[in-house]
C-alpha positions as CSV (number, residue, x, y, z in Angstrom):
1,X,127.8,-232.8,-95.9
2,X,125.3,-229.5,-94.9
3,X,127.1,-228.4,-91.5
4,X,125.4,-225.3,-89.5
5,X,128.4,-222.9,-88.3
6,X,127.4,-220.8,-85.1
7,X,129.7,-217.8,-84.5
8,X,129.8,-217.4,-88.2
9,X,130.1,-213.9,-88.4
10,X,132.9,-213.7,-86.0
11,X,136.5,-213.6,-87.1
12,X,137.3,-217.4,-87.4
13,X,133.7,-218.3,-88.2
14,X,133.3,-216.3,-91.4
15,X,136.7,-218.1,-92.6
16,X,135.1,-221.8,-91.5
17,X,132.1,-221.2,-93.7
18,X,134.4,-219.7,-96.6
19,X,136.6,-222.8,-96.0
20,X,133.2,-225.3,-95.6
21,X,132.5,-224.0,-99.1
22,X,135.8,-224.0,-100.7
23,X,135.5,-228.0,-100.5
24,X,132.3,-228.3,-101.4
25,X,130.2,-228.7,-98.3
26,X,126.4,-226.9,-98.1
27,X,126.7,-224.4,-95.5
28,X,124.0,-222.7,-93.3
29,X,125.8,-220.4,-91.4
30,X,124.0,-218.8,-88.1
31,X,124.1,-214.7,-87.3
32,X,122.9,-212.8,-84.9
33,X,119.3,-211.7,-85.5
34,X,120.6,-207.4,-85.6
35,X,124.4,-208.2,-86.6
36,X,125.5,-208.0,-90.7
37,X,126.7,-211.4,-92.3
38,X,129.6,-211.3,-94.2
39,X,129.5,-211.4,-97.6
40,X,129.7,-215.1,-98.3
41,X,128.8,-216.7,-102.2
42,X,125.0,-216.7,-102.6
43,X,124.9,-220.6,-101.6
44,X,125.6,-219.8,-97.6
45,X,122.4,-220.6,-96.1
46,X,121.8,-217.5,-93.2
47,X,119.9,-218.0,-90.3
48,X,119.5,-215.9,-87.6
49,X,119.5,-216.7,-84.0
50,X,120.2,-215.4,-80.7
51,X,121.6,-218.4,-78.8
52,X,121.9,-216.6,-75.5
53,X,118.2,-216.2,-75.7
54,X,115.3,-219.1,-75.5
55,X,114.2,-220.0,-78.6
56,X,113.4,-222.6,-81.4
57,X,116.1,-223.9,-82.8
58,X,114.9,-226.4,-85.2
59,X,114.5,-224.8,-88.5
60,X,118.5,-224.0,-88.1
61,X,119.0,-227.5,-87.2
62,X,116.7,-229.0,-89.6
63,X,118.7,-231.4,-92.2
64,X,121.9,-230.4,-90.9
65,X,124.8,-233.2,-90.3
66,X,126.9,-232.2,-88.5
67,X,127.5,-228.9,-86.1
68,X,130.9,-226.6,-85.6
69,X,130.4,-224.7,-82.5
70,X,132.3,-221.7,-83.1
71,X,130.1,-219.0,-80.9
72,X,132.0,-217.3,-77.8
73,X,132.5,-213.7,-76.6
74,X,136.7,-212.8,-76.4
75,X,135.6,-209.2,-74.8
76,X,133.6,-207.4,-72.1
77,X,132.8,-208.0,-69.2
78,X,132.6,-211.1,-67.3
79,X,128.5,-212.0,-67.4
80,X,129.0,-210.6,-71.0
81,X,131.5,-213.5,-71.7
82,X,129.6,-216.1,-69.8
83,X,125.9,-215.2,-71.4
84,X,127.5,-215.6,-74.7
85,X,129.9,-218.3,-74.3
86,X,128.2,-220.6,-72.0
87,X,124.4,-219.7,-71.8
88,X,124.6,-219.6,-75.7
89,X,126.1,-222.9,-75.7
90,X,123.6,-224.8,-73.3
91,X,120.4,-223.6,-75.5
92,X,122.3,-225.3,-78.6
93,X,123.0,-228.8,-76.8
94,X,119.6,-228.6,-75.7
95,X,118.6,-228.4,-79.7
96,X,121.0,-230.6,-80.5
97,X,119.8,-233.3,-77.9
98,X,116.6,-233.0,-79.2
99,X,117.8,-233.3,-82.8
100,X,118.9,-236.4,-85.0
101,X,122.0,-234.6,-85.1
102,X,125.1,-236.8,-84.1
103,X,128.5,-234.5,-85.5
104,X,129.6,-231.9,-83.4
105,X,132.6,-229.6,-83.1
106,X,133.5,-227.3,-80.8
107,X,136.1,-225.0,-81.2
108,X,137.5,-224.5,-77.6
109,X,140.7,-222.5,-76.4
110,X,144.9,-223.2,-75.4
111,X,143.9,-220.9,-72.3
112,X,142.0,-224.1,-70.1
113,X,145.7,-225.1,-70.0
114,X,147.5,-225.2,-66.7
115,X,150.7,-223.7,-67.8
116,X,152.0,-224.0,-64.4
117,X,152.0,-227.4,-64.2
118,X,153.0,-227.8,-67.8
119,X,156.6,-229.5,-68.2
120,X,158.5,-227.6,-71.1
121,X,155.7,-228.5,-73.5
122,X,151.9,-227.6,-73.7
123,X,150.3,-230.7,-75.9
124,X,146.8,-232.9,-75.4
125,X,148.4,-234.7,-72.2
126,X,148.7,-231.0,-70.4
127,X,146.5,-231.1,-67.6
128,X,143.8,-228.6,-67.7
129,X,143.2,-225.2,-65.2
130,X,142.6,-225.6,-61.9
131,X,140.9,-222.6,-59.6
132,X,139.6,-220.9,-63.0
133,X,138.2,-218.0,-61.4
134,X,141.8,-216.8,-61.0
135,X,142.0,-216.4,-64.3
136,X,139.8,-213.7,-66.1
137,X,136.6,-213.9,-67.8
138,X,137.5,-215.5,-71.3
139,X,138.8,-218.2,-69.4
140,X,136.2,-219.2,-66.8
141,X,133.7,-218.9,-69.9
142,X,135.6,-221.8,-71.9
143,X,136.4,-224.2,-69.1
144,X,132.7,-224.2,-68.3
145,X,131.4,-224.1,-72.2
146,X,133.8,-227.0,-73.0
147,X,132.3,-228.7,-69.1
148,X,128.9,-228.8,-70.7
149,X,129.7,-230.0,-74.3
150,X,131.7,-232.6,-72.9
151,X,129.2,-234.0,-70.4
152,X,126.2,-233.0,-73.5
153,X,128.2,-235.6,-75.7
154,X,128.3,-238.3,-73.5
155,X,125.1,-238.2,-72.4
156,X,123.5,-238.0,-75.8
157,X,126.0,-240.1,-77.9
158,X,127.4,-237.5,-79.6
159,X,130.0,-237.5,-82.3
160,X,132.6,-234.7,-80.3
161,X,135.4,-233.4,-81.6
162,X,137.4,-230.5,-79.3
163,X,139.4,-228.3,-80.7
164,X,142.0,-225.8,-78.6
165,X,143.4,-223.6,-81.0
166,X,146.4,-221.5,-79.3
167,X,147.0,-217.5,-81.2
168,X,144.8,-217.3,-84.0
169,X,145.8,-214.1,-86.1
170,X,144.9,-212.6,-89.6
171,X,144.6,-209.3,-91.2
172,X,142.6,-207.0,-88.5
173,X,143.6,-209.2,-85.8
174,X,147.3,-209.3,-85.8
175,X,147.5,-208.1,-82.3
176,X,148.3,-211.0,-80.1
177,X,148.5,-211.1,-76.0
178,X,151.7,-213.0,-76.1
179,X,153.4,-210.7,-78.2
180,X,153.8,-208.4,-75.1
181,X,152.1,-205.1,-74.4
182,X,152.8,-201.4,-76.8
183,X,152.5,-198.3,-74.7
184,X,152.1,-195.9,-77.2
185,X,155.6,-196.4,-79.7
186,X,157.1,-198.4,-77.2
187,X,156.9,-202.1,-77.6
188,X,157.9,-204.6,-74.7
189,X,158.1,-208.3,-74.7
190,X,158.3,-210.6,-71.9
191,X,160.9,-212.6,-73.8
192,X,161.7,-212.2,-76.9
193,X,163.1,-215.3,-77.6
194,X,160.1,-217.6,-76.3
195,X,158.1,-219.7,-78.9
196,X,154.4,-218.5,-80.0
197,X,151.5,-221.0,-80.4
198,X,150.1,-219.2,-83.2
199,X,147.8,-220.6,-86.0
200,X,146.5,-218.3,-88.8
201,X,143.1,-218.0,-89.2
202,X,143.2,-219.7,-92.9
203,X,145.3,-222.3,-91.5
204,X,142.4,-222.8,-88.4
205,X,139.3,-223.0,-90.4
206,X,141.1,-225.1,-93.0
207,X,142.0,-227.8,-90.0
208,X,138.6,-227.4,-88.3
209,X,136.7,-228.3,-91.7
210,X,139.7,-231.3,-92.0
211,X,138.6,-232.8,-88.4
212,X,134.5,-232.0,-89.5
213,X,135.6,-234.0,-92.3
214,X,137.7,-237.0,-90.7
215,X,136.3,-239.4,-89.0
216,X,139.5,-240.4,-87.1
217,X,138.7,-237.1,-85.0
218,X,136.0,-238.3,-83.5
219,X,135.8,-238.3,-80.0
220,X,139.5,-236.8,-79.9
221,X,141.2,-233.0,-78.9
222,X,143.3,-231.7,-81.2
223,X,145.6,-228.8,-80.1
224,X,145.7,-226.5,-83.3
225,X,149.0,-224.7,-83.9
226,X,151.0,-224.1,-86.8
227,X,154.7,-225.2,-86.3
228,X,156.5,-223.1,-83.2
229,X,159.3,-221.7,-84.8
230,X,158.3,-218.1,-84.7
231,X,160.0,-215.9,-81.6
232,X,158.2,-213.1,-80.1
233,X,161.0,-210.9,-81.0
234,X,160.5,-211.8,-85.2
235,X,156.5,-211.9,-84.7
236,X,156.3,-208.1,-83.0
237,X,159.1,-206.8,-86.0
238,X,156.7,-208.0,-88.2
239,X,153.6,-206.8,-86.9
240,X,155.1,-203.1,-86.4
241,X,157.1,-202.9,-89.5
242,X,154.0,-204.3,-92.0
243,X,151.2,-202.0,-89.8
244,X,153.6,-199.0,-90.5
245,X,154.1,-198.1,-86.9
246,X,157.3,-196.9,-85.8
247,X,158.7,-196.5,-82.3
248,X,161.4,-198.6,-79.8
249,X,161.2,-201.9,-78.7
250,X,162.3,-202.9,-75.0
251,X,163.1,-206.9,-74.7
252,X,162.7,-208.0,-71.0
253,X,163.5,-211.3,-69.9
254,X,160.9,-213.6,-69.0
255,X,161.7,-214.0,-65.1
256,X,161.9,-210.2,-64.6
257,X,158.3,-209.4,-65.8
258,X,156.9,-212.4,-63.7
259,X,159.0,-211.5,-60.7
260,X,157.6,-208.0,-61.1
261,X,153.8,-209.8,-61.7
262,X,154.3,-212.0,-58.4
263,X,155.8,-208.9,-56.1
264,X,152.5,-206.8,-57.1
265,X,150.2,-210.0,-56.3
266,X,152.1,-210.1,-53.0
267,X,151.7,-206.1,-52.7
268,X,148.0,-207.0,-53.3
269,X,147.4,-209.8,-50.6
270,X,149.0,-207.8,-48.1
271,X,147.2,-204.3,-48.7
272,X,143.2,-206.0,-50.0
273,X,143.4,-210.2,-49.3
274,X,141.5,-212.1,-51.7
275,X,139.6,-208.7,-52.5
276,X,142.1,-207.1,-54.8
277,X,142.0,-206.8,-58.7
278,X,145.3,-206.7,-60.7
279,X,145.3,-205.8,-64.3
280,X,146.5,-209.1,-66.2
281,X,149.8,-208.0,-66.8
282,X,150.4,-208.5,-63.2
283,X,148.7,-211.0,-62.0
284,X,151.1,-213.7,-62.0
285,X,149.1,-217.1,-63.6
286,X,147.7,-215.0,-66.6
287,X,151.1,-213.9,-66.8
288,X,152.5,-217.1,-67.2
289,X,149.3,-218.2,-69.3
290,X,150.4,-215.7,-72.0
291,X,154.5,-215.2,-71.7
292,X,155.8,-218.4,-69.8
293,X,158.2,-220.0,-72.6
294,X,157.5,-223.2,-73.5
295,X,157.2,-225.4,-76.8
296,X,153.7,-226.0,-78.9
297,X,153.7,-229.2,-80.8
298,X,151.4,-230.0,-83.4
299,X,152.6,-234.0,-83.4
300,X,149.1,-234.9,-83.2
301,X,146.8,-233.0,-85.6
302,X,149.7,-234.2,-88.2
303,X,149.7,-237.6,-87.4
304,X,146.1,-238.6,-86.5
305,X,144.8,-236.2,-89.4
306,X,147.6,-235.8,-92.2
307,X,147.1,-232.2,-91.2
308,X,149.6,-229.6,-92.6
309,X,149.2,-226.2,-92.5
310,X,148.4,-224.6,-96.0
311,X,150.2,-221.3,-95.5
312,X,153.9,-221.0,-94.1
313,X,154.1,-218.2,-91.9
314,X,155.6,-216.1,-94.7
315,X,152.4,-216.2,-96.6
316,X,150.7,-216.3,-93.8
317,X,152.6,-212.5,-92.9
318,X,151.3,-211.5,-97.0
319,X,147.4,-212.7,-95.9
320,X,147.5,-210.6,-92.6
321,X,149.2,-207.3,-94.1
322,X,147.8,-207.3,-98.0
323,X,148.0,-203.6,-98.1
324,X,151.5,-203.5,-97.5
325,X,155.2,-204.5,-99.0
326,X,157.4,-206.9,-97.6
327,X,159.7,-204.7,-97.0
328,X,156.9,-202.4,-94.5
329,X,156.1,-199.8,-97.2
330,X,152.7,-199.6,-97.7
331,X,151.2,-200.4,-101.8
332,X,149.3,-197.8,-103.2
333,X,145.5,-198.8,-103.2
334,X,143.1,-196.3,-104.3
335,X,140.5,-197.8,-101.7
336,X,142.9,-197.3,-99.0
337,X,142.9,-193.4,-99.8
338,X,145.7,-192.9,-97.3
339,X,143.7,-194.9,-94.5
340,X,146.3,-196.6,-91.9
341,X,146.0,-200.0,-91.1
342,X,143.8,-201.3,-88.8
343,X,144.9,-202.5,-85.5
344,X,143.5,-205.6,-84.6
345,X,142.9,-206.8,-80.2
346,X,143.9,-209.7,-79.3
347,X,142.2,-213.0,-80.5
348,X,142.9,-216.2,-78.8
């Protein structure tokens, strides 16, 4: 199968086409026209595009079968976000309409969840957000990118598969949003003990080329998550101890950061009505979008696909931190020369 990979030279993307590859599919894998492609085994077909931009689309799309959508901004501002997530994504349809391309997957997000009106578990059957604009940038860009590929599909017959991955982390992104917030050596977590929906990024690309590959997933969403059995508390141990940095951790309960969160939106109303901004550690529904504890099965990927994750979390931990013991102590590397880890944003 030859399968054209946008957003290939972003974190996930570069590990789809190294995945692609890895079983034996022809990949041409589309970069920005001023950005540097990853260094990928001379067989990667590059093409460079601008999807945010008009252009012609066809020699990318020429011979291709099938599509993974993996393009979208996770920073700056909000028009950033949209231009790249959403205008980007209506020029490819467009291409794709006009194509004989039928395969496409799109790799969509866990935050067009309503995780207010989720009961206990986030899954496939959780209803989506509601009054998006609430809810930050990133978000309003992938409720409306996953809108138009959704409506594109139907109306052109398309072969859709969605897929809503929830924490994906790796070495140089191992800083997650639901891990809490570090000011300076001082980590907090809005409790410790609540469940993560985290996938590693091998573990991702490896189930995104598995649903490319199945055709059981066609026409189906598949939350992707590896199994919930790692605690804030273990996950921010890890992260601090294997990046080599030291400093105090303060566990807060769940309810006392949201009750905090909902007492500044209610400072808020009263002082600017619907014309103040809080930061998203206290607005309350991003707050609950990223702390509220809940469980993340993976039931469905398993059973529909014969998914299992390839790496356990353990090696998952050895992946994301190769510069460093298990123990925290950092292996000499004379490429390192006594650099310090990087520290990765967030990823979702």
């Amino acid at each position: 199968m030859k399968v054209l990979v946008t957003g290939s030279g972003g974190f996930l993307g570069r590990h789809i086409v190294e995945a692609l590859v890895n079983r034996g599919h022809a990949v041409r894998a589309m970069v920005r026209p001023h950005s540097a492609a990853p260094s990928w085994p001379t067989q990667v077909e590059i093409v460079r595009a601008d999807l945010r931009a008009p252009g012609d689309l066809r020699p990318a799309l020429d011979g291709v079968d099938a599509v993974i959508h993996a393009a979208a901004a996770t920073s700056g501002s909000e028009d950033a976000q949209f231009a790249s997530t959403v205008v980007a994504t209506e020029t490819l349809i467009k291409a794709i309409a006009a194509s004989q391309i039928k395969r496409l997957v799109l790799i969509s997000s866990f935050v067009l969840y309503d995780w207010d009106r989720a009961r206990l578990v986030i899954d496939e059957e959780t209803p989506t957000a509601a009054g998006i604009y609430e809810l930050g940038g990133y978000t309003i860009a992938k409720v409306w990118q996953e809108r138009i590929v959704r409506e594109a599909a139907a109306a052109n017959g398309l072969e859709l598969t969605v897929l809503r991955p929830g924490f994906i982390w790796g070495e140089g992104h191992a800083e997650i949003a639901g891990m809490g917030r570090r000011f300076g050596r001082l980590f907090v977590m809005f409790g410790p003990f609540t469940r993560l929906p985290l996938i590693h990024v091998v573990n991702c690309a490896d189930c995104v080329v598995a649903a490319t590959e199945n055709p059981a997933a066609v026409g189906e969403t598949f939350n992707l998550v590896d199994r919930d059995e790692v605690r804030v508390w273990r996950y921010v141990r890890e992260y601090a101890r294997r990046s080599g940095l030291r400093g105090a951790y303060l566990p807060l309960p769940y309810g006392l950061g949201l009750g905090v969160a909902e007492l500044a939106g209610w400072v808020s109303r009263r002082l600017f009505g619907d014309k103040g901004k809080l930061p998203s550690l206290l607005a309350p529904r991003r707050f609950r979008s990223q702390f509220r504890p809940l469980r993340f099965p993976n039931r469905k990927v398993e059973t529909r696909l014969g998914w299992r994750s390839p790496l356990t979390f353990e090696q998952a931990l050895e992946a994301a931190y190769p510069a460093v013991s298990p123990r925290g102590r950092k292996r000499l590397d004379p490429e390192q020369n006594g650099r310090t880890l990087r520290e990765g944003r967030a990823v979702r």
